[in-house]
C-alpha positions as CSV (number, residue, x, y, z in Angstrom):
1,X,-21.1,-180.1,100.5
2,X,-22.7,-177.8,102.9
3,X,-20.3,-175.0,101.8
4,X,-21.5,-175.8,98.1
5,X,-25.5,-175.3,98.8
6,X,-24.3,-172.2,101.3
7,X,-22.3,-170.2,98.1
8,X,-25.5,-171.4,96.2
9,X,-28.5,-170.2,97.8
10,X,-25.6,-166.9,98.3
11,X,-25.8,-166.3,94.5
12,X,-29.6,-167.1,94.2
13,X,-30.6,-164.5,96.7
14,X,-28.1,-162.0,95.0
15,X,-30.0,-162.7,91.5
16,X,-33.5,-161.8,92.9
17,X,-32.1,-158.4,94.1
18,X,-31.0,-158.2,90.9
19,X,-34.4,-158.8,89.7
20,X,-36.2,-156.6,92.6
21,X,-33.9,-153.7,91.3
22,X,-34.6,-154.2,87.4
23,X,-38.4,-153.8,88.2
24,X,-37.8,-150.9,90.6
25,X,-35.8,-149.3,87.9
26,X,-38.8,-150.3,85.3
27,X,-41.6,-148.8,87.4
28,X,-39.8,-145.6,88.5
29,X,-39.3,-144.8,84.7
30,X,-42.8,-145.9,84.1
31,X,-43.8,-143.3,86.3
32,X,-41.5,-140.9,85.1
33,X,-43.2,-140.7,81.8
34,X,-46.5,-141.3,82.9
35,X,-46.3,-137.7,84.8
């Protein structure tokens, strides 16, 4: 059980660097076109 809530909070911090990128991503083309 504990290595069940370990490979879970694994794959939940993975998905918000996946989120943290798709914003980064968003904001340096934002910027991109803004210029």
């Amino acid at each position: 059980m504990i290595a069940y809530s370990k490979k879970k909070k694994k794959k939940k911090k993975k998905y918000i660097y996946i989120i943290y990128i798709y914003v980064y991503i968003l904001c340096y083309f934002h910027f991109n076109n803004s210029k």
